[in-house]
BAVEX-629173 format. One record per residue: residue number from 1; residue in three letters; x, z, y of N, C-alpha, C in turn. Coordinates in Angstrom, 3 decimals, decimal comma. Atoms other than C-alpha are relative to their C-alpha. Layout:
BEGIN
<r NUM "ALA" <X Z Y> <X Z Y> <X Z Y>>,
...
# end
This chain:
BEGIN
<r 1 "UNK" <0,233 1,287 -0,616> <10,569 19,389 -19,018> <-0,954 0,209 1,177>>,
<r 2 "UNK" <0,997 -0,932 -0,598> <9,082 19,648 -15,744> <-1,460 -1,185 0,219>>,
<r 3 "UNK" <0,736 0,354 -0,352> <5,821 17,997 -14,445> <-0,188 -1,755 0,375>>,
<r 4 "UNK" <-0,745 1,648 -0,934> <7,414 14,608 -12,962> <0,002 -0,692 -1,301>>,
<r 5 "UNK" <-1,060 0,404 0,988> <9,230 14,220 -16,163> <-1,021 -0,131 -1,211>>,
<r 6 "UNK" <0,606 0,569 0,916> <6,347 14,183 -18,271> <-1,233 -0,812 -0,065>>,
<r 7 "UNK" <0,406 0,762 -0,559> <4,495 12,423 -16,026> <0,098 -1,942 -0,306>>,
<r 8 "UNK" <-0,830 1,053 0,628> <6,857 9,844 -16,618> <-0,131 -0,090 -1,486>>,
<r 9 "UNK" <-0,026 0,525 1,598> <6,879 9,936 -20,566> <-1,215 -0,610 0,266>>,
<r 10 "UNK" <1,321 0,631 0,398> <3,050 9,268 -20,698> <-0,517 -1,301 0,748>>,
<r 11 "UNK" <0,218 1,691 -0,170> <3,240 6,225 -18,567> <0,744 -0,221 -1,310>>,
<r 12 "UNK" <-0,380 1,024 0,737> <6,004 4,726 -20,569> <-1,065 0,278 -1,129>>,
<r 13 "UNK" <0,662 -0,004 0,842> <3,773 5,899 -23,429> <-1,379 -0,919 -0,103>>,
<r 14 "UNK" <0,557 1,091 0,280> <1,133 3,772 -22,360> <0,484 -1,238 0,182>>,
<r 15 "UNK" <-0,766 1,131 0,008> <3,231 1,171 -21,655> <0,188 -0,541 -1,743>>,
<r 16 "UNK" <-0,770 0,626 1,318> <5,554 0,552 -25,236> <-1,377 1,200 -1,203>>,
<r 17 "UNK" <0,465 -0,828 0,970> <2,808 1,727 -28,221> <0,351 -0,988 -1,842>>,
<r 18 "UNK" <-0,056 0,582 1,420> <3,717 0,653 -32,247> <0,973 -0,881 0,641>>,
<r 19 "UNK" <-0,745 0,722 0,240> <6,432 -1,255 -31,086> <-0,436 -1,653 1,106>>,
<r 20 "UNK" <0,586 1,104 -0,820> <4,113 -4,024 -28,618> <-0,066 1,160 1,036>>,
<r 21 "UNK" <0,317 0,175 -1,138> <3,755 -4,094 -25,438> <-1,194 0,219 0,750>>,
<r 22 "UNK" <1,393 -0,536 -0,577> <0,744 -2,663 -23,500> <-0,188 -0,520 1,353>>,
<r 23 "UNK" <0,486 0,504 -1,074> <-0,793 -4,209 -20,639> <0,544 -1,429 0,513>>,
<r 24 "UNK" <-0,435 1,250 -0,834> <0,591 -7,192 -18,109> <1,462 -0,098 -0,746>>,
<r 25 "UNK" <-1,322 0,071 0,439> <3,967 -8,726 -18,991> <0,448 0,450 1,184>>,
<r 26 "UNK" <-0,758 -0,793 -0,747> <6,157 -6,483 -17,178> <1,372 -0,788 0,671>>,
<r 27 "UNK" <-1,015 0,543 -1,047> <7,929 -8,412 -14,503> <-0,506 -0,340 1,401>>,
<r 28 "UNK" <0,235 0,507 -1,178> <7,501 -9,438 -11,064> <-0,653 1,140 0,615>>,
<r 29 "UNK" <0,547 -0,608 -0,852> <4,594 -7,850 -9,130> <-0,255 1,416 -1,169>>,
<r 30 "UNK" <0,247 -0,776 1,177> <4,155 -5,689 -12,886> <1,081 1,329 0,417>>,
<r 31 "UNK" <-1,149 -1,120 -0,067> <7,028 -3,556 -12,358> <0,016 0,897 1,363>>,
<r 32 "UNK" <0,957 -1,071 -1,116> <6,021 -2,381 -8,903> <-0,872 0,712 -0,458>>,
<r 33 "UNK" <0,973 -0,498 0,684> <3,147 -1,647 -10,367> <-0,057 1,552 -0,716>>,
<r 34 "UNK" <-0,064 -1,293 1,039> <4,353 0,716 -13,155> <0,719 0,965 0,771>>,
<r 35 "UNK" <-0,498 -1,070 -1,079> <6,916 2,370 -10,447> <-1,589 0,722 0,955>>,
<r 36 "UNK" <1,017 -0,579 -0,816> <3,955 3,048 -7,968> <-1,147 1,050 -1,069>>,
<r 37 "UNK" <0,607 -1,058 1,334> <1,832 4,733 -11,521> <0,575 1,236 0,353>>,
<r 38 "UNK" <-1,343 -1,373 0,187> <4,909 7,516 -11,480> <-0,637 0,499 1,084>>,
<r 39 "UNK" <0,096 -0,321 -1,139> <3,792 10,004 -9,291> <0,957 0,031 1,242>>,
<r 40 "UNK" <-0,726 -0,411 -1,127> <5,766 9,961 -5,958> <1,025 -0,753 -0,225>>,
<r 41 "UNK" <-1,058 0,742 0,151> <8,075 7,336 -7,220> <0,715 -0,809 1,350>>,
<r 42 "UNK" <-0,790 1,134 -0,582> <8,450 4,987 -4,543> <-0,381 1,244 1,170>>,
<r 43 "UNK" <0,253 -0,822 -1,189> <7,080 7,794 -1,883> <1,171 0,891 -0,030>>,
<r 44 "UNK" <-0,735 -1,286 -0,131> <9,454 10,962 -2,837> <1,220 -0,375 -0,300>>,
<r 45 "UNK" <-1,609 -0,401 1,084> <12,139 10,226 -5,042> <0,409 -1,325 0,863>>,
<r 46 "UNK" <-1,040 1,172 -0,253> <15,272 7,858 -4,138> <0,457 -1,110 -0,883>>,
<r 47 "UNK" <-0,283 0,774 1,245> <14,892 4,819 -6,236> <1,569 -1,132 0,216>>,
<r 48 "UNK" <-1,420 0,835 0,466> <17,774 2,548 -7,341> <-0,709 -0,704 -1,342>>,
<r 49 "UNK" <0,392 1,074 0,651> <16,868 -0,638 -9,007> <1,191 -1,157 -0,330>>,
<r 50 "UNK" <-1,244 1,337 0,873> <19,016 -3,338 -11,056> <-0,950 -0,716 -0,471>>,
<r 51 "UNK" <0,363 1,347 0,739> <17,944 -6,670 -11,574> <1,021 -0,940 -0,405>>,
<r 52 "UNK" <-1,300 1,051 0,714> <19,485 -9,691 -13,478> <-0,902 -1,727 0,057>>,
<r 53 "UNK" <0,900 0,985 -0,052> <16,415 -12,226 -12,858> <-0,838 -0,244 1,482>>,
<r 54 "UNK" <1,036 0,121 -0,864> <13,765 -13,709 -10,794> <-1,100 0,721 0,077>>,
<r 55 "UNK" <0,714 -0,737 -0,102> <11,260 -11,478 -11,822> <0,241 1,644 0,187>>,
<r 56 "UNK" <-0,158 -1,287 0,227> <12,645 -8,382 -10,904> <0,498 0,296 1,497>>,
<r 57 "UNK" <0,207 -0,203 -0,939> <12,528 -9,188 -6,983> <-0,767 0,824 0,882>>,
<r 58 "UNK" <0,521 -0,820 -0,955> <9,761 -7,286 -6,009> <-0,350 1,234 0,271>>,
<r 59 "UNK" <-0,657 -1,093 -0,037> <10,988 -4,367 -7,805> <1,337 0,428 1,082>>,
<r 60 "UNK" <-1,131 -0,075 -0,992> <14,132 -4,943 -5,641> <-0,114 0,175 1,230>>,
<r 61 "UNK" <0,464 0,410 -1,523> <12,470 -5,392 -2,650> <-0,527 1,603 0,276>>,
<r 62 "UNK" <1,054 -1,712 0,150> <10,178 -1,695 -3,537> <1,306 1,409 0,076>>,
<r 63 "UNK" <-0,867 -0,953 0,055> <13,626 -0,053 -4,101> <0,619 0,338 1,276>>,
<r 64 "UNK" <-0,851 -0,361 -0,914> <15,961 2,120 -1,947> <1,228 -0,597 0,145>>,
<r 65 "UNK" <-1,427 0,641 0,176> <19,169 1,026 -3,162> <0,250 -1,346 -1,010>>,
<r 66 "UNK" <0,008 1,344 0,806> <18,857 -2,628 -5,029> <0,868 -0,911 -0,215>>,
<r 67 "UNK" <-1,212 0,769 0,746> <21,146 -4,234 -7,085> <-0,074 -1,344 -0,646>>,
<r 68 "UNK" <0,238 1,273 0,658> <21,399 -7,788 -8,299> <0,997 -0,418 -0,488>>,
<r 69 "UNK" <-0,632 1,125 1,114> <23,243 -9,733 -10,890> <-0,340 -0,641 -0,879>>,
<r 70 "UNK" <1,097 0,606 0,869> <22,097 -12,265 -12,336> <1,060 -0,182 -1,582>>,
<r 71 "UNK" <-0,474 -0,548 1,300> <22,684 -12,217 -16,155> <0,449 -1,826 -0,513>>,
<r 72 "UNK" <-0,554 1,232 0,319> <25,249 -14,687 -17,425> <0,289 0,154 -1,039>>,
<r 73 "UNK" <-0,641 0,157 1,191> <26,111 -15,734 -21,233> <1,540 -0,048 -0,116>>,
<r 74 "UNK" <-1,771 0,172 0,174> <29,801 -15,046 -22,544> <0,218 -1,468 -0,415>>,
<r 75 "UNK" <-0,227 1,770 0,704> <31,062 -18,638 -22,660> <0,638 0,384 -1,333>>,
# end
């Protein structure tokens, strides 16, 4: 696993612990947030983002390639 990659586990690790939720509710300006944590996320790497809501604009906005659909119930 290299450096990046476990970089990455130990956020999400502080993120999800026992099953709750750690820190801010993770949406909106939150999710920037945890991308910008990652080293070199929004600087190096080529992100690609999917949203389905309102709070998941300013992840969309932070991304390279941003995707939207908003999330509809099977009638």
């Amino acid at each position: 696993m290299s450096l990046k990659e476990r970089e990455r586990l130990r956020v999400l690790e502080g993120v999800v612990e026992k099953r709750r939720l750690q820190g801010e509710n993770c949406r909106a300006a939150e999710k920037v947030r945890l991308l910008q944590a990652l080293p070199g996320a929004l600087e190096d790497d080529e992100v690609y983002a999917y949203g389905d809501s309102d709070g998941d604009t300013e992840m969309l906005a932070a991304a390279d390639h941003p995707a939207f659909k908003p999330f509809r119930a099977s009638p």
